[in-house]
C-alpha positions as CSV (number, residue, x, y, z in Angstrom):
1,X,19.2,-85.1,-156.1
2,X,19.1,-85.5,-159.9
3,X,16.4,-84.1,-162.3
4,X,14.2,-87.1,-162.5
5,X,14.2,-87.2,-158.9
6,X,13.6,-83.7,-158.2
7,X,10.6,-83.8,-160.7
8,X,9.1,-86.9,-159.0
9,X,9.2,-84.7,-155.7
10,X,7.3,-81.8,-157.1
11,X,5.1,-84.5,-158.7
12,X,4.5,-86.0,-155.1
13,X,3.4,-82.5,-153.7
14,X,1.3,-81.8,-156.7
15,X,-0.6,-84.5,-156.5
16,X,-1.1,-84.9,-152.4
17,X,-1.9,-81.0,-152.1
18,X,-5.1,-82.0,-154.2
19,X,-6.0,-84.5,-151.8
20,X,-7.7,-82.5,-149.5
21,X,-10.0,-80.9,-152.3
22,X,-10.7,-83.9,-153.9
23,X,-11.5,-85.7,-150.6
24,X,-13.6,-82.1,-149.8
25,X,-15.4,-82.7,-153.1
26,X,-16.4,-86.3,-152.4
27,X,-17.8,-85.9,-149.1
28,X,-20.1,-82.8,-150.5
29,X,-21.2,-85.2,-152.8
30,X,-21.7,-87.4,-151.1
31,X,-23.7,-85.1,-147.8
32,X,-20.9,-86.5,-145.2
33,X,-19.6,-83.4,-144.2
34,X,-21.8,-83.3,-140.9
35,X,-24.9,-81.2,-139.5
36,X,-23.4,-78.0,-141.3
37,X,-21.6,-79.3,-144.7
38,X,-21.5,-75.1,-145.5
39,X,-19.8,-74.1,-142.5
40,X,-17.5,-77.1,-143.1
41,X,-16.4,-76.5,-146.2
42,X,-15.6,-73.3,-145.4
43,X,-13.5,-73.3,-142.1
44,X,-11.8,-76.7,-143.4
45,X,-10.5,-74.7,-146.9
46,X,-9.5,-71.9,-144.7
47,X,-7.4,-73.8,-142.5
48,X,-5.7,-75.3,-145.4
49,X,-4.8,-71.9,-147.0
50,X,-2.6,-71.1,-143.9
51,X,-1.0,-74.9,-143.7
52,X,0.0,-74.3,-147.1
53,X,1.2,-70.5,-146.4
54,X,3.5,-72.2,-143.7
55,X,4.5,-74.9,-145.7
56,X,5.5,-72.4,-148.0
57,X,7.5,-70.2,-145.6
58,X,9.1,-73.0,-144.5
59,X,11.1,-73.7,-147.7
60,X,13.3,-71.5,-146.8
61,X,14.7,-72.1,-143.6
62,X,14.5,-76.2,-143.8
63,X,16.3,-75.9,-147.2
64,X,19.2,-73.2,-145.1
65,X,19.3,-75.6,-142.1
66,X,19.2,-79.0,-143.9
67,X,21.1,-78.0,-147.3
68,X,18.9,-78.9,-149.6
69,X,18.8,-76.4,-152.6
70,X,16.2,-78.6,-154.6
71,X,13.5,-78.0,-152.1
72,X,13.3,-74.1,-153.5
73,X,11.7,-75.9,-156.6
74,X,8.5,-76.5,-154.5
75,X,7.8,-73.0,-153.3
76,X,5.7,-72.2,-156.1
77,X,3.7,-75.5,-156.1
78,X,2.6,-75.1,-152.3
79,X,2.4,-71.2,-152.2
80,X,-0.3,-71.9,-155.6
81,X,-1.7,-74.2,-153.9
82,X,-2.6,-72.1,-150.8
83,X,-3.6,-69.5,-153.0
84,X,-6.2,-72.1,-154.8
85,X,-7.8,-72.9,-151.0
86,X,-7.4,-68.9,-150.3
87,X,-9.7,-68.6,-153.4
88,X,-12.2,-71.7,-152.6
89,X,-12.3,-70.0,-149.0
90,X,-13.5,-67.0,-150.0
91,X,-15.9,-68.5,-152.7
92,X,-17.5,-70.7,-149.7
93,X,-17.7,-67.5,-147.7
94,X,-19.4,-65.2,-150.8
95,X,-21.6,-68.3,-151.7
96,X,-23.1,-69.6,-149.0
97,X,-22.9,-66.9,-146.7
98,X,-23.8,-64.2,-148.9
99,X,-24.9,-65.5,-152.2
100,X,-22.7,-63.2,-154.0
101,X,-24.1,-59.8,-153.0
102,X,-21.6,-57.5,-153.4
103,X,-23.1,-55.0,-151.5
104,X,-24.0,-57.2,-148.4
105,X,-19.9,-58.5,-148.8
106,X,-18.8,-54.9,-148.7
107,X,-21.1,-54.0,-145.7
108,X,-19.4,-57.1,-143.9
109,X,-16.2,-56.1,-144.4
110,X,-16.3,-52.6,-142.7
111,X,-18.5,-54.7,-139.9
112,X,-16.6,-57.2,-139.1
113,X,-12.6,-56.9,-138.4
114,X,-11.7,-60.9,-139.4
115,X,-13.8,-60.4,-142.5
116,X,-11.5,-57.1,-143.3
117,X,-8.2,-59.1,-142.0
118,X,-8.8,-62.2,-144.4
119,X,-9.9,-60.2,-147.4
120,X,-6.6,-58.9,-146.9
121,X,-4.9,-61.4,-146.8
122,X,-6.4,-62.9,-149.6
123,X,-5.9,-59.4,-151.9
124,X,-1.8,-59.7,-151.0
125,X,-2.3,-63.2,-152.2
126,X,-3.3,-62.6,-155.7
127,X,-0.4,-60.4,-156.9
128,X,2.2,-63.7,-155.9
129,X,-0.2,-65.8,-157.7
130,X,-0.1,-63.9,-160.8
131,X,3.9,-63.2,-160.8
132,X,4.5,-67.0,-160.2
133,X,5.6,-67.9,-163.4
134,X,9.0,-68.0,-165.1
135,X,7.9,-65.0,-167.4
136,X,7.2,-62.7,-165.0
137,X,10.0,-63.6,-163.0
138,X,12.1,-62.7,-166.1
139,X,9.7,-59.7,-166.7
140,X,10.1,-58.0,-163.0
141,X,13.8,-58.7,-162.6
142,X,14.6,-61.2,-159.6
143,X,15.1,-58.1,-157.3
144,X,11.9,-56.6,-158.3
145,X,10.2,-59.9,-158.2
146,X,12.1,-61.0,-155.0
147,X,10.5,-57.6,-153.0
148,X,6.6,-58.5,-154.4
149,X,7.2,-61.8,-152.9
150,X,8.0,-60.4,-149.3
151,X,4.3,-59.9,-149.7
152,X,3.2,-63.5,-148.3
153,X,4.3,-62.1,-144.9
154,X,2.1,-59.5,-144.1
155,X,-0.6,-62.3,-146.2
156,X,0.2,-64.8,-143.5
157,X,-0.1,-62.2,-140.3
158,X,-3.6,-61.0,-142.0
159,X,-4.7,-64.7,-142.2
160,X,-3.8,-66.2,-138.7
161,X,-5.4,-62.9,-137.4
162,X,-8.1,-63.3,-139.3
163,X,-8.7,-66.9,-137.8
164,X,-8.3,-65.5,-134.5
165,X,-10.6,-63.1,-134.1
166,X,-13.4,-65.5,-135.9
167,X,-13.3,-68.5,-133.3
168,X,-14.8,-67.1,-130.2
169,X,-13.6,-69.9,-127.6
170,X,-11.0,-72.5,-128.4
171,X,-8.6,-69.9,-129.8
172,X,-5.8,-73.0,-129.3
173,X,-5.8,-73.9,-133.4
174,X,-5.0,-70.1,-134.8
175,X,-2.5,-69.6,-131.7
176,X,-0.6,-72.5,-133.0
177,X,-0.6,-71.3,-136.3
178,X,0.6,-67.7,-135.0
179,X,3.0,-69.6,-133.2
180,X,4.6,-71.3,-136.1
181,X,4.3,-67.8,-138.3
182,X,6.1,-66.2,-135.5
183,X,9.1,-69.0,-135.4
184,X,9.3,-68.6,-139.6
185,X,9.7,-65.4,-139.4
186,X,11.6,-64.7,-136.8
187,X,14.2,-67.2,-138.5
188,X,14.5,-64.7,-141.4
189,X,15.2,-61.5,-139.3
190,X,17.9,-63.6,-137.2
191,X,19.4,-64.9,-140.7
192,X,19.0,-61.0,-142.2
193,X,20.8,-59.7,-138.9
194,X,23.4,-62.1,-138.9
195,X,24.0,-61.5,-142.2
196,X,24.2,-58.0,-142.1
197,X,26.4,-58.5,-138.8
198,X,28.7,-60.1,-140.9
199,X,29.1,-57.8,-144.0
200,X,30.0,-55.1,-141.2
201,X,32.9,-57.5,-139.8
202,X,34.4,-58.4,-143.1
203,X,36.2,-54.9,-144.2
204,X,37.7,-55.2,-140.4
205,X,39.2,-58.5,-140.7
206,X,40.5,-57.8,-144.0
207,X,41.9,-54.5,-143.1
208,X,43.4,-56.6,-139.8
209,X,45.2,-58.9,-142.4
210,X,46.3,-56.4,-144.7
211,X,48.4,-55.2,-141.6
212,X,49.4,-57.6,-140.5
213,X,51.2,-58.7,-143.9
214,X,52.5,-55.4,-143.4
């Protein structure tokens, strides 16, 4: 793909990843978001934090499996993105739930283990977030940067476990998501171990060919 064609892609993502919000917004205005619009808004920008933490993740391996470098370019689009729901999420949960007392939020927390799980999360979201531009990439290094990153890992485990332990019955929804997590990263530990397999089998075969031109 060319330049003008890789932009339009990032411009297609940019714009549909809003859709949800915007659609979100309309229906609020609008009082069409059922018997409990609160409770809506909430679990609906919650699931959409994870889609977009697995559509992240998933840059990596489909661009490994399918060759397609350009796709890297729309890590940071959808990993911002999920951190934009993370934050609505978390807004919906302080304002309607808790009307922004702090103390009432912190009391929660040490209550309640899926409150602790997706504050977590949502804490090892913000660091990516704020390291997600070129000048901070420049600024850490690409090794430093590159570890901070590996971050959105334990983000993702906090999150799906945090949607487990909140729905009480039909537990089918975060075990799919765990499901996909657990596929995504298993990919990169097979890649890592292949990898390292074959850094280990290199020095042999050259030393194998070095005697046998001897």
């Amino acid at each position: 793909m060319n330049a003008s064609d890789i932009r339009f892609s990032k411009l297609v993502v940019l714009i549909n990843a809003a859709v949800p919000a915007a659609i979100l917004a309309r229906d609020y205005y609008r009082a069409e978001l059922g018997a409990n619009p609160l409770e809506f808004v909430t679990h609906t920008t919650g699931i959409l934090t994870l889609t977009f933490l697995m559509l992240t993740l998933a840059v990596t391996p489909l661009r490994k499996l399918f060759r397609l470098p350009w796709t890297v370019q729309l890590r940071r689009t959808l990993g911002l993105y999920a951190f934009f729901y993370g934050t609505a999420h978390l807004i919906a949960y302080m304002w309607f739930d808790k009307f922004f007392a702090i103390r009432a939020i912190i009391t929660d927390v040490g209550k309640r283990p899926f409150i602790a799980f997706g504050m977590t999360g949502f804490t090892l979201m913000v660091p990516l977030a704020v390291t997600s531009t070129n000048a901070m990439v420049k600024r850490l290094g690409g090794r430093r940067w590159n570890q901070l990153h590996r971050l959105i890992y334990p983000a993702a485990i906090a999150g799906v476990i945090h949607y487990y332990l909140l729905v009480k019955a039909d537990t089918r929804i975060p075990l799919t998501f765990g499901g996909v997590l657990l596929v995504l990263l298993g990919y990169r530990v097979f890649e890592k171990f292949r990898m390292s397999r074959g850094s280990r089998q290199l020095p042999k075969t050259k030393l194998r060919g070095e005697e046998s031109q001897a």
